[in-house]
Structure formats: C-alpha cells, structure tokens
C-alpha positions as CSV (number, residue, x, y, z in Angstrom):
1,X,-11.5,-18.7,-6.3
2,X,-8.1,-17.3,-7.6
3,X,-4.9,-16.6,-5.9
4,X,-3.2,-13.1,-6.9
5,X,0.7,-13.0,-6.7
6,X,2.0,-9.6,-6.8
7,X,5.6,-9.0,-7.2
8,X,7.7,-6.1,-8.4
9,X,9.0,-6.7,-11.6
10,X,12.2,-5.5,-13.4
11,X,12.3,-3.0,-15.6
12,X,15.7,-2.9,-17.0
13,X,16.7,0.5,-16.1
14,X,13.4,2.4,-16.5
15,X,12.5,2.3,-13.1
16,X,10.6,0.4,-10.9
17,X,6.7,0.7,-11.3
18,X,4.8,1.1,-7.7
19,X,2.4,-2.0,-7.8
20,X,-1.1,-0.9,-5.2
21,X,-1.6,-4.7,-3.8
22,X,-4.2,-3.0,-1.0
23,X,-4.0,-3.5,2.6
24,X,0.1,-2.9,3.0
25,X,2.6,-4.3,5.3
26,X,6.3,-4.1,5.8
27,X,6.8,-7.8,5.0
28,X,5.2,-11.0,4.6
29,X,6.5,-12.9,7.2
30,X,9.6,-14.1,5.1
31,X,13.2,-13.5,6.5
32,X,16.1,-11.6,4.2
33,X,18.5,-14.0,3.1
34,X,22.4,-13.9,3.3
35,X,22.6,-12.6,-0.7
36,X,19.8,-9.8,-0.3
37,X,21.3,-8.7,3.0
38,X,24.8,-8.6,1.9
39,X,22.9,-6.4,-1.7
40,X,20.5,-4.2,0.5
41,X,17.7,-5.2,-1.6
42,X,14.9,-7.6,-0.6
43,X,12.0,-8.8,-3.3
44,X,9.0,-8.7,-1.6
45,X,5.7,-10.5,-2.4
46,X,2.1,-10.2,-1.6
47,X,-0.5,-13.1,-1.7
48,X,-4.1,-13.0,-1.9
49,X,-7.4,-14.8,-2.6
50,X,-10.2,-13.2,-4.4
51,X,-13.7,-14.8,-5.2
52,X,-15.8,-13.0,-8.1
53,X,-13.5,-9.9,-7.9
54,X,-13.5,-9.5,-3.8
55,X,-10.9,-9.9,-1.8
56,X,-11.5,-13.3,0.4
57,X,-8.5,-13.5,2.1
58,X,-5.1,-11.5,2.5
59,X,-2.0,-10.9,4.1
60,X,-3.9,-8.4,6.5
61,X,-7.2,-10.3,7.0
62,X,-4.9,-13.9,8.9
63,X,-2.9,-11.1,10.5
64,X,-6.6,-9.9,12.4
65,X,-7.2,-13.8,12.7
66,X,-4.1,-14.3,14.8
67,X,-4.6,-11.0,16.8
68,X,-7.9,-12.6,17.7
69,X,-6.4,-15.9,18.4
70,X,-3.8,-13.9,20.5
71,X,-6.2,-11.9,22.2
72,X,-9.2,-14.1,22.9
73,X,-10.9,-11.1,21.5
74,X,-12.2,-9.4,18.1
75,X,-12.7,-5.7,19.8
76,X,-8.8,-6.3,21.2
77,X,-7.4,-7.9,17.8
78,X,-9.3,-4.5,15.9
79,X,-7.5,-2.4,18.7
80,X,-4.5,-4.2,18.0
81,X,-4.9,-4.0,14.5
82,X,-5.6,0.1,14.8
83,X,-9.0,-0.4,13.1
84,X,-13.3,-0.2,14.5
85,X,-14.4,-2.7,15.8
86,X,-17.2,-3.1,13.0
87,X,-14.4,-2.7,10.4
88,X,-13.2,-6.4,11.9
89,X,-16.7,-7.7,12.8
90,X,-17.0,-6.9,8.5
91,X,-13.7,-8.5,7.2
92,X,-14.4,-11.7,9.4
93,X,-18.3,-11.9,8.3
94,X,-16.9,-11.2,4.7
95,X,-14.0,-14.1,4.7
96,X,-16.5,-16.4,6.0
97,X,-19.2,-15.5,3.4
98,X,-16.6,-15.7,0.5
99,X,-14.9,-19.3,1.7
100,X,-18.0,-21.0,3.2
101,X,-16.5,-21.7,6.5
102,X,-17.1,-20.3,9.9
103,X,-13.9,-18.4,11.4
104,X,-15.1,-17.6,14.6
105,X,-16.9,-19.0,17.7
106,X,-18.3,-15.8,20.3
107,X,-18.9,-16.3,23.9
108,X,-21.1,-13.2,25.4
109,X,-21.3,-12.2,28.7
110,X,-20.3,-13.5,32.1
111,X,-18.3,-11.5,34.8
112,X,-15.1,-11.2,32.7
113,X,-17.5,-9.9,29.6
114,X,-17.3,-11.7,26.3
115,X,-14.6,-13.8,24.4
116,X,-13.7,-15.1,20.9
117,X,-11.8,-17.8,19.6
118,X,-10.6,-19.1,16.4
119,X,-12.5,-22.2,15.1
120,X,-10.6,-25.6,14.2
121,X,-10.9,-24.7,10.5
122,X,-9.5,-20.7,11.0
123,X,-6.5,-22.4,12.7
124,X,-5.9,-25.0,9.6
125,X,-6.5,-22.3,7.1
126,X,-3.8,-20.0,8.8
127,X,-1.5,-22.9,9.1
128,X,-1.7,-23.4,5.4
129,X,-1.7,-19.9,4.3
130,X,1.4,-19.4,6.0
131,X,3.1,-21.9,4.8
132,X,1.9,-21.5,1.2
133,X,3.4,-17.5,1.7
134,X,6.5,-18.9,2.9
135,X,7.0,-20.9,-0.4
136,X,6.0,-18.9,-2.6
137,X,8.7,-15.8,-1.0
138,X,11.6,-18.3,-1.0
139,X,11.2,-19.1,-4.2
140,X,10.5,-15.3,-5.4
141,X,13.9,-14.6,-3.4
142,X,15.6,-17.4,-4.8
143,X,14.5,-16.5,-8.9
144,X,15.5,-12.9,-7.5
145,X,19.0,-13.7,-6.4
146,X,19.2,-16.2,-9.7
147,X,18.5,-13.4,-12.2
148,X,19.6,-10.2,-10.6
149,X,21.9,-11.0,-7.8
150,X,25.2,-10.7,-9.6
151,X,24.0,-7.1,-11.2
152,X,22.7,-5.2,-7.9
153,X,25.5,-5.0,-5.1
C-alpha cells in the first residue's frame, strides 16, 4: 500500500497550481493556528491510501465510517453524507476488499428495521488515521509558518 500526501506547494510568485486530490473537503480536521490566523492563510493537506492505483482509504471514506458509527446506519451515514445508498454500500465493500479487514457488521430486520455498526478493527483504524492526519497537518503548518510565515502577512 502507499500513502499519498498532497500539499500545495510554493511557487515563488508564479501562482499557486490547483492540486485535484479527489473527494474534497473544507478541512482535514486540523485547527488554524495563532500564526496562520493572525496571516489569513492556512496550508491545508490531504491524506490518502492507495493499493495498486485505487484509492483504499481517504479523508471522505472515515468521514462515511463515522457517519455510520454515528448513525447506527449505512442508508443514514449515505443520507448524511448526500450520496446513494449503493454509492456507500460500494466504498465500504471496496475499503474492505483493498485492506483485508471487515468494516462493518449488519443487523436486518426486526420491528425497528435494520442497523449497522462499526467493527472493533473500523474503530482502531479510524483512531489511527486520525491521529496520523493530525501529525502530519501540524507539522505541514509548522514547516509552513517556518518558511513562509515572516513573508505572507
């Protein structure tokens, strides 16, 4: 498997090229700093895993994890997540086809209908993915402020 950093590099002074990382959020969970705050500016990162090519697992793909884990539910979490429900059903089959581990456990039926829940290795593997994005942002902010904070106010 290979991880992918993205980041926006500096051009000095031709511009910034617009970097296509795929599924796109506002943030990845990491919190503006004092320096970048006080500058405006905020260098953002992006994080993924790919096995032979394919996306494994993303920024967007723990993001429908946790919806599911928040909503006992994988039709919810793709509601939540504004996408079909096969569109879910296909990322989860695919991240557990590409890391060898089973994500989810389904419960059918019943009076209340059907539920899903996160198994013991989803919730490690968010755990850890989280934190490993954390890290990895600090210390892109932190190499940001070091080499450009005193030239962008």
């Amino acid at each position: 498997m290979t991880w992918r950093h993205v980041t926006i590099p500096a051009t000095r002074g031709r511009g910034v090229p617009r970097v296509d990382t795929g599924d796109r959020t506002d943030t990845d969970g990491a919190e503006p700093t004092e320096a970048s705050e006080r500058s405006g500016f905020r260098c953002l990162t992006k994080v993924w895993l790919e096995r032979g090519g394919k996306v494994a697992l993303s920024e967007w793909r723990i993001s429908l994890l946790e919806a599911v884990a928040e909503t006992g539910s994988l039709t919810r979490a793709a509601e939540q997540k504004g996408v079909p429900y096969r569109t879910a059903w296909y990322k989860i089959r695919d991240m557990e086809e590409s890391l060898g581990v089973k994500l989810l456990t389904t419960h059918s039926g019943g009076a209340e209908g059907g539920r899903s829940e996160l198994t013991a290795e989803a919730r490690e593997l968010l755990a850890r993915f989280r934190h490993i994005t954390t890290g990895i942002s600090e210390l892109v902010e932190a190499r940001f402020r070091a080499e450009l904070g005193d030239l962008l106010r």
